[in-house]
N, C-alpha and C positions, 0 to 999 in steps of 0.2 A: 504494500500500500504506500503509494508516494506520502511523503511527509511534504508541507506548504505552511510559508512562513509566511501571515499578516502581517505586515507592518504599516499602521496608520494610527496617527494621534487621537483619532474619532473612534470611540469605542464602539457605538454603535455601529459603523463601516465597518470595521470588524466582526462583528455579531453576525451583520447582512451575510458577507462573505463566507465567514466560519459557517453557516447552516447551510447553504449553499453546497459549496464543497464537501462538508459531513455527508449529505445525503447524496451526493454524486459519487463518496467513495474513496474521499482524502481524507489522509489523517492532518491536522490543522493546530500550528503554534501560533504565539501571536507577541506582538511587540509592538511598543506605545513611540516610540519617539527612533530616529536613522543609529543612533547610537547602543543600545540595545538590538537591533536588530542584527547590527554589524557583528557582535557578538556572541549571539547565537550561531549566527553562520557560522563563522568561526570555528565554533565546536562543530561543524560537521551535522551530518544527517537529515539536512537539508536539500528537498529536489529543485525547489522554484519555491521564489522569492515575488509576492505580489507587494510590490513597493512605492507607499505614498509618495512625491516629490515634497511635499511641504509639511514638513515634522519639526518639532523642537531638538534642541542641543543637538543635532548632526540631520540637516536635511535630504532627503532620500539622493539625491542626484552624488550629495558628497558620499555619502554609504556608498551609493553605486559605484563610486571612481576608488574609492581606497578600496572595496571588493576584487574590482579587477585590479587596481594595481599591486596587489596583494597576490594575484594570479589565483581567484577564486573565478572560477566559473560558470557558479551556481546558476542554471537563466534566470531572468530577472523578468519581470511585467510592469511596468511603470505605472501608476494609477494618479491623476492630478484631475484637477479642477480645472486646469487654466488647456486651451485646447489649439491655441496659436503654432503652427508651423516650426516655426525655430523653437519652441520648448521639447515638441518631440522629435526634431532633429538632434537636437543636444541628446537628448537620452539614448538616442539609436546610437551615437557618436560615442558616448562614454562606455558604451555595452549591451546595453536594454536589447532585450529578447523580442519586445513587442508593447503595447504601447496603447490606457486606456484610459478615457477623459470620462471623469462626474459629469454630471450622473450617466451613471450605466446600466446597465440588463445585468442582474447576477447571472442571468440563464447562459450569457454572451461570455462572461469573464472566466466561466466553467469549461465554456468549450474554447477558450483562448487558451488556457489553461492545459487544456489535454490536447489542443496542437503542439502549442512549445515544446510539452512531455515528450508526445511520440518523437517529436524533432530531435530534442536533446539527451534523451534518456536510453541507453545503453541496450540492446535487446538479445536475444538469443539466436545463433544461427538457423535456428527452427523457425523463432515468430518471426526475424526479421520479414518485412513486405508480407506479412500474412494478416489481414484485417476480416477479424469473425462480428459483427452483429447479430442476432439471434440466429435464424434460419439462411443469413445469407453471407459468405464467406470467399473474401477478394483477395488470390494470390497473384501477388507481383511478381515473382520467382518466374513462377509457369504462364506468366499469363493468363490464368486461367479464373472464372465468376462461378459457384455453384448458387442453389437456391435448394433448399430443402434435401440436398444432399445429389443433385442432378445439374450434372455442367450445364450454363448456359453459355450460347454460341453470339459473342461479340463483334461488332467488328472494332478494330485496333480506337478509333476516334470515341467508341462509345468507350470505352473497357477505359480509356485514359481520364477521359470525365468521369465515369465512376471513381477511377484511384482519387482524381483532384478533391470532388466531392466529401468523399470519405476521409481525406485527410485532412479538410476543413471543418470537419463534425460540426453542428450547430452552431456554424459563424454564417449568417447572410451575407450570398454572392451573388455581386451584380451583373448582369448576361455581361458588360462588357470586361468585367477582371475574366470571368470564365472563357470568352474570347480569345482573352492575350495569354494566360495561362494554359490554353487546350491548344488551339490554334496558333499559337506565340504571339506575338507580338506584334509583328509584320503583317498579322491576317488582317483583312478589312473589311470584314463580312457583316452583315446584320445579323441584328436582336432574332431575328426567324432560327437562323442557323442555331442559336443553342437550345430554343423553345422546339425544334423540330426532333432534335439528338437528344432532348430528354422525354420527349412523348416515344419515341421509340426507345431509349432505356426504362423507363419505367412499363412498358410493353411484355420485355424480357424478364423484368425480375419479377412476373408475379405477385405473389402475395406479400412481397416486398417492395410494394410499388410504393406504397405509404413513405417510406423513409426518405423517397426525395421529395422536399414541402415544398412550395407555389411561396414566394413570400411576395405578395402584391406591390407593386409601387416597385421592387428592388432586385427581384432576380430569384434564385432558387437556394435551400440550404437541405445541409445532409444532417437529417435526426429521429435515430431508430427509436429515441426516445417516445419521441413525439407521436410516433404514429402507436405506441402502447395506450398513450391517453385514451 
């Protein structure tokens, strides 16, 4: 069970989080001010660090820079109020894993949370690229999509959106990041193109068709959760 270290001077942002987290399935420290939290790190046993910018007696960006300069490199999630350009440049700059402005979605912070993990967290040559949701199970290795224990037959563009999908777990993606991400960058397609290639992935995976959500206004997001509700 990852261990996740609070650090914000508002006890109650803490509280939000720590429940949050608890019932997703982290275990959850907590720390009131950059100074304190520095030192827990410190002692190790630490996965990810969700880290206020503006804390008493040591504020989070300074934590952040004597952490790496210290050649810790615990990832970090930067949590601030203030939501300007150049404050979350600074933080990507000093180290920051990723990067979230007050007010937020607890729902959003949890699956920001279990991106960075899968990103930065150490796996077995077994699980490596092997992602199981309930009934539905995506290896990277083999390329290969099952559904209820029966390959499903991809073609390479859909099977890649599924991976991207899945390793964005419940963050909303806009058709255009999904775009420059599936497509890369250079592509210059339209909104159609990704609304066509999720009507047809959702087509193949059956009874797991739930798990990719429709988020109106914004594009689409990956969550097995959600479709339990």
């Amino acid at each position: 069970m990852p261990t996740i270290l609070i650090a914000d001077d508002e006890p109650r942002i803490r509280e939000l989080i720590r429940e949050h987290l608890t019932h997703a399935g982290f275990d959850c420290r907590e720390a009131a001010d950059g100074g304190e939290a520095l030192s827990l790190v410190q002692q190790g046993g630490i996965d990810l660090v969700i880290l206020d910018v503006m804390m008493p007696f040591l504020d989070g960006m300074s934590c952040l820079r004597r952490m790496r300069a210290d050649r810790i490199q615990t990832p970090v999630i930067m949590l601030t109020a203030r939501g300007e350009e150049y404050d979350k440049l600074a933080g990507l700059e000093s180290g920051a894993d990723d990067y979230v402005v007050k007010p937020f979605s607890p729902r959003e912070l949890v699956a920001r949370v279990r991106v960075v993990l899968a990103r930065t967290m150490p796996k077995s040559r077994e699980d490596a690229g092997r992602y199981t949701f309930g009934e539905l199970v995506i290896d990277t290795a083999s390329h290969s999509v099952r559904v209820a224990g029966q390959e499903v037959a991809l073609t390479p563009k859909e099977f890649d959106l599924l991976v991207f999908l899945a390793e964005n777990r419940g963050l909303a993606l806009s058709r255009e990041k999904i775009l420059q991400k599936v497509w890369n960058y250079d592509y210059f397609g339209e909104d159609r193109t990704v609304d066509t290639h999720i009507k047809m992935l959702r087509g193949h995976l059956g009874p797991c068709r739930d798990y990719i959500v429709t988020v109106w206004g914004v594009g689409y997001k990956f969550d097995p959760d959600a479709a339990k509700a």
